[in-house]
Each structure stands twice: as C-alpha cells, then as structure tokens.
N, C-alpha and C positions, 0 to 999 in steps of 0.2 A: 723695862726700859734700860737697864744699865747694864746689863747682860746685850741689849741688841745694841747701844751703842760702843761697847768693846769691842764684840767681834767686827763692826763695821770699822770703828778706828784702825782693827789689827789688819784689815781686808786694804784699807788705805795703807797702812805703812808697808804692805810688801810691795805695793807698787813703786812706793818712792824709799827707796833703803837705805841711801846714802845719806839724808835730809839735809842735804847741802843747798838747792836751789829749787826756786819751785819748777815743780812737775805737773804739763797739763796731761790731764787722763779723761780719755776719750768715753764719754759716758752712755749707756743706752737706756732711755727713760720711759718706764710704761706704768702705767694707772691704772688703777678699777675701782669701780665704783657703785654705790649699791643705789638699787633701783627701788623707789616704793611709791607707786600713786605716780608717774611719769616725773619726778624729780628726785633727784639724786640728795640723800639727805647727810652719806658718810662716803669718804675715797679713801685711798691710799695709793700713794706715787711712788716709785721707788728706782731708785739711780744703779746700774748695775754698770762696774767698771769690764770696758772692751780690754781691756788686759790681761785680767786675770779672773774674769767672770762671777767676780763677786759683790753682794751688795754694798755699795759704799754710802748710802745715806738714806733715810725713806723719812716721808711726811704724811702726818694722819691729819685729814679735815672733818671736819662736822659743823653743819648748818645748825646745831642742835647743844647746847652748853647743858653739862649737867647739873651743874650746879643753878644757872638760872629757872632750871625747869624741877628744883626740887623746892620741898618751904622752908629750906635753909634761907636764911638773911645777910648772909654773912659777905661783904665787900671782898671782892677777888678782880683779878684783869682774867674778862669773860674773851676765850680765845674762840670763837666762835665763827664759821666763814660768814663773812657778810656779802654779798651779793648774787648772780646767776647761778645756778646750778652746773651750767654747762663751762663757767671759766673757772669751776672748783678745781679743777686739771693743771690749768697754766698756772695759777697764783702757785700751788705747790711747785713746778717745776720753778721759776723765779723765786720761790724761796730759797730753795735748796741751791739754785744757782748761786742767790747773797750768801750762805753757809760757807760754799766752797771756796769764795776769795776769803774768810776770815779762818779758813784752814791751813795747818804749818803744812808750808812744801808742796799743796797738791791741790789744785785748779780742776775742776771739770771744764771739758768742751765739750759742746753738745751740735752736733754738724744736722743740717736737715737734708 
C-alpha cells in the first residue's frame, strides 16, 4: 500500500509542478469487479490522469470484512461496502472524488 500510494503521489505531482494553485486534472475512471453467484462481492476503481496517463488514485471495496468473518473479537471500524452490489462502482468513484478536494494543488474532474 505505501509503495502504490508514492508512486501515485509522484504521478500527481508531475502534473502539477509548480504547487502554486490548484490544478484541475481531467481524470478517466473505470472499475472491475469480481463476479461470484451474480453479485459482486470485491471492486476496484481507479482514476487514471488524462494528462499524463497515469494512475492518480484507486479504491478497493468488499461487501466482505475480514476481520468480521474471522473468530477474532477484537473491536475495529469494519470498512466494509454496505449496500447494492451494483452502486459498489459509484460510492468508489465519489470517494475518490472527496479524496481529491483534500489533495494539495490537484482537483480531479471527471466530464461525462
């Protein structure tokens, strides 16, 4: 995880090089998502900057917590997707959207 969040940091900073104001960067968004029993139990989304064609962010979902499905006891915040299979898609892409306003200098837009 700290290895895929460097080089995506480093993938954002050559877009915006001067870090003087923010930068909107025009993002292309596509997901996949794994099939078992006709619902989708695990995704992954991921933001690919029209700039410089690189990944600038990705989000992993699961209907599925391991921890709660293990006989460990142990009190955690179970991140787990809660609802449709089908809107596992959008909540990542509107996650990753609230990500990029709390990012220095660089804004995604995402045009349909």
């Amino acid at each position: 995880m700290k290895i895929a969040k460097n080089v995506m940091c480093e993938a954002a900073g050559e877009i915006n090089k001067n870090n003087s104001d923010i930068r909107q960067c025009g993002v292309s968004v596509d997901g996949t998502l794994q099939n078992r029993g006709h619902t989708f139990r695990n995704g992954c989304v991921s933001a690919i900057s029209v700039d410089n064609e690189k990944v600038l962010d990705a989000e992993v979902m699961s209907k599925m917590c391991r921890i709660c499905n293990s006989s460990s006891n142990r009190a955690h915040d179970c991140v787990k997707h809660i609802g449709s299979s089908g809107c596992m898609e959008i909540v990542s892409v509107y996650t990753m959207l609230e990500r990029s306003e709390k990012m220095p200098n660089l804004q995604y837009v995402v045009r349909s």
